[in-house]
C-alpha positions, 0 to 999 in steps of 0.5 A: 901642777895638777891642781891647777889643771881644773881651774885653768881649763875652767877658766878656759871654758869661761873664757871661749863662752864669753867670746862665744856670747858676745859673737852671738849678741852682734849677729843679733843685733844686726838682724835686729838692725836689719829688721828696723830698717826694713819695717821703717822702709815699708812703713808708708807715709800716711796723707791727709787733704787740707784745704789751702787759698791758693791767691792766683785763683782766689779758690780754695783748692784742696791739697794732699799732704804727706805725714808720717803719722796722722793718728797723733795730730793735734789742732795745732798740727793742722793749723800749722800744715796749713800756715805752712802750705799756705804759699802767700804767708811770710815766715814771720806769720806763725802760730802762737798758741791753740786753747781747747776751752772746751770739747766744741770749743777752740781759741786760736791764736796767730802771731800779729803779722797777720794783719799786715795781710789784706782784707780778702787773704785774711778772710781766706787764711781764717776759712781754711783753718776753721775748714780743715779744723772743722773737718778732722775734728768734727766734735769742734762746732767754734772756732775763734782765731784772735791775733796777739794783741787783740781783745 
């Protein structure tokens, strides 16, 4: 029996630190926790002006928008803010594609939907995006929007 008493305690030992560690780990990982909730609580949300027709007034009236982060915004992020803040445009009326063909140079593309809008709105939709386009990527000198279908 004596031979034993080593291994048994040995393995007692192992067996308090396993225990002992896993305690550890969980008081870390709701420290942890803890702090991503406050770092996110604390994160604020950045805001960008977009320029948006507002039809009642026949004006383009300048709108803050929040986001979460502006650093990463694309041509089409813009684009997409401003179909979606644009109050007269239906859910049909969307975004197709963005083409970079070169550094001063965008295509884009807007589903056909849009030519069910009049003369005036479409003229306005199409300002607004070259406005807030133009404005947060100011290396972009054309912009060309196309509807799907047209040549």
């Amino acid at each position: 029996m004596k031979k034993y008493i080593l291994t048994v305690f040995l393995l007692c030992l192992l067996g308090f630190t396993y225990v002992y560690k896993q305690e550890m780990l969980k008081e870390n990982m709701v420290d942890t926790v803890i702090e991503l909730e406050t770092v996110e609580k604390v994160k604020t949300k950045e805001i960008i002006n977009l320029k948006i027709y507002v039809p009642l007034t026949s004006k383009v009236e300048n709108k803050e928008i929040e986001i979460k982060n502006k650093e990463f915004l694309t041509i089409g992020d813009y684009v997409k803010l401003t179909l979606k803040n644009s109050e007269f445009l239906s859910n049909k009326m969307d975004l197709l594609s963005v083409y970079e063909i070169s550094d001063d140079e965008v295509m884009i593309i807007l589903s056909n939907e849009f030519s069910e809008l009049s003369r005036s709105s479409f003229v306005a939709i199409n300002t607004t995006l070259k406005l807030n386009v133009k404005e947060a990527f100011p290396k972009v000198r054309t912009i060309n929007i196309k509807l799907d279908g047209e040549n």
